[in-house]
C-alpha positions as CSV (number, residue, x, y, z in Angstrom):
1,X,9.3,3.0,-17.9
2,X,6.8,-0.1,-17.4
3,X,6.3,-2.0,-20.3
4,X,3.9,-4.1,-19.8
5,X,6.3,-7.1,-19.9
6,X,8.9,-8.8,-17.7
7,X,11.6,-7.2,-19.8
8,X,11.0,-3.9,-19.7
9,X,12.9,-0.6,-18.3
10,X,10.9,0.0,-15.5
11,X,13.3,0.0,-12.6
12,X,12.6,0.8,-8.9
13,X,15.0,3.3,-6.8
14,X,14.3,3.4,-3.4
15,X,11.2,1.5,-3.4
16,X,9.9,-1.7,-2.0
17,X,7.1,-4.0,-2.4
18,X,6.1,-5.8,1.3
19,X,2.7,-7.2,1.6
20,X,0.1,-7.5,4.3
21,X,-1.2,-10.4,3.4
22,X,1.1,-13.1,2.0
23,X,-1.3,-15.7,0.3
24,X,-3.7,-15.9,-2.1
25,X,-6.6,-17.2,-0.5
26,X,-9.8,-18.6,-1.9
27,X,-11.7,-16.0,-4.0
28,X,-9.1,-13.6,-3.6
29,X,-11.0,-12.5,0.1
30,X,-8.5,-13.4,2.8
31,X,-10.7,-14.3,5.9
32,X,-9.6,-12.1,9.6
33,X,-7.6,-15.0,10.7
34,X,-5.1,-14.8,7.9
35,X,-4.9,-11.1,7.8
36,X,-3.9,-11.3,11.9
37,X,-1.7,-14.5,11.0
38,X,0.4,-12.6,8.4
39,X,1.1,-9.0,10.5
40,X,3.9,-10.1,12.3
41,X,5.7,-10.1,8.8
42,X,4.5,-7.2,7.9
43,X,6.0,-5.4,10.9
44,X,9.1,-7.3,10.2
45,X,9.5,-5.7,7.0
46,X,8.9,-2.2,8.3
47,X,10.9,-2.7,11.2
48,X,13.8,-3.4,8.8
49,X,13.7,-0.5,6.6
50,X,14.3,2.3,9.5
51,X,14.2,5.1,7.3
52,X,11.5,4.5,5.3
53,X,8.3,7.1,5.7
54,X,6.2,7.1,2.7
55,X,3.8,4.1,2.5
56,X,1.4,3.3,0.1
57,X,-1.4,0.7,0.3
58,X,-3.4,-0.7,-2.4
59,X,-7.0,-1.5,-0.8
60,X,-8.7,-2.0,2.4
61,X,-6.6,-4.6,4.2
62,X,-3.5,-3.2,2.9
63,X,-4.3,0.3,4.7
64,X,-5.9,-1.6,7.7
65,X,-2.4,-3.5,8.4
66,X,-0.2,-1.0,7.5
67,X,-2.2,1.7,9.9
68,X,-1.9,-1.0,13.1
69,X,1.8,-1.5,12.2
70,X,2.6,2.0,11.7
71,X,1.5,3.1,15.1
72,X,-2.1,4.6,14.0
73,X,-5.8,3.7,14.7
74,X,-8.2,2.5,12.3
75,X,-11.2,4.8,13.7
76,X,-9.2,8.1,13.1
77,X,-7.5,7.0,9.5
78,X,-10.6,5.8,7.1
79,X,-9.4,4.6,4.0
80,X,-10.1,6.1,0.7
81,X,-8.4,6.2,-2.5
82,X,-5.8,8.8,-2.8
83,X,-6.4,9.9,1.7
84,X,-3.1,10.2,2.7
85,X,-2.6,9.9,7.1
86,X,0.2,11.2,8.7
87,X,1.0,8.4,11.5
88,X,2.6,8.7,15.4
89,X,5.4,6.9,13.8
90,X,6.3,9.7,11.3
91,X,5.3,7.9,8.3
92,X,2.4,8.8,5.7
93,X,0.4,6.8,4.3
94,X,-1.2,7.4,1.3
95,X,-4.1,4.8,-0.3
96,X,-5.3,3.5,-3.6
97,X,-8.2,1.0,-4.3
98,X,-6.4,-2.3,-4.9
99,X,-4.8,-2.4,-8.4
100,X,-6.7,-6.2,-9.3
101,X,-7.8,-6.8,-12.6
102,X,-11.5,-6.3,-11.1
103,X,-11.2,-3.1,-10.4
104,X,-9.5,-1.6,-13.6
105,X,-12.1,-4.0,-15.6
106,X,-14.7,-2.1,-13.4
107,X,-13.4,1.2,-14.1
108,X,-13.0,2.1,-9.9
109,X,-9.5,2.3,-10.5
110,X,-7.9,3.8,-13.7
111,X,-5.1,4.4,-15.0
112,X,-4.4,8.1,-14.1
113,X,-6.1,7.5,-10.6
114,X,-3.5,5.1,-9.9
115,X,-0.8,7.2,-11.5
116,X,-2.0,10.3,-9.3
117,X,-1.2,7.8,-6.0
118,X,2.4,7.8,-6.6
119,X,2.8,10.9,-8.1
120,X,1.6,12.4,-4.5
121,X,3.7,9.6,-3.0
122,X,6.9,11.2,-4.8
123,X,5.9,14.4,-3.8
124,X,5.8,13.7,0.2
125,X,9.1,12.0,-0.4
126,X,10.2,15.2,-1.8
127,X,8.7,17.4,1.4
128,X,9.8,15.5,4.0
């Protein structure tokens, strides 16, 4: 369960956390360059968890990245919050606005949106 707090119950089975961009840049917008720069890890990490099929990315870039790395193309996969792609590569993809404090203190991500994301993430784990 999370808790809010380093502390707390919440632990992850069968999940992990890779990034598509691995800095923070200046005002949180990372520029083309960087995003380019920091794919070769990305498709490091995936290529290193063989069996992994379910995907989620939180924002724009996130889905971007993970589309080029997953074998897809950007024209044919749009991102939107809660679209879920299914890829060449087998994978799905499913996408959620970025989970930054901007966007919950905006109200274009809440709560139960982002809750629904992984709740549909589970249940494609579950159907494939």
């Amino acid at each position: 369960v999370y808790e809010g707090h380093p502390g707390d119950t919440l632990r992850l089975n069968g999940v992990i956390i890779i990034n598509a961009v691995k800095c923070l840049p200046p005002a949180n917008k990372p520029v083309p360059e960087e995003i380019h720069n920091c794919r070769p890890f990305l498709e490091g990490q995936v290529a290193a968890l063989p069996n992994a099929r379910i995907f989620v990315a939180l924002g724009q870039i996130a889905h971007q990245s993970a589309v080029k790395v997953l074998g897809g193309r950007l024209p044919k996969a749009r991102f939107g919050h809660l679209a879920e792609h299914r890829l060449p590569s087998g994978a799905v993809l499913i996408d959620s606005y970025h989970c930054s404090r901007y966007n919950q203190n905006t109200g274009r991500l809440t709560a139960p949106m982002f809750e629904a994301v992984f709740e549909r993430a589970l249940a494609a784990r579950a159907g494939s």
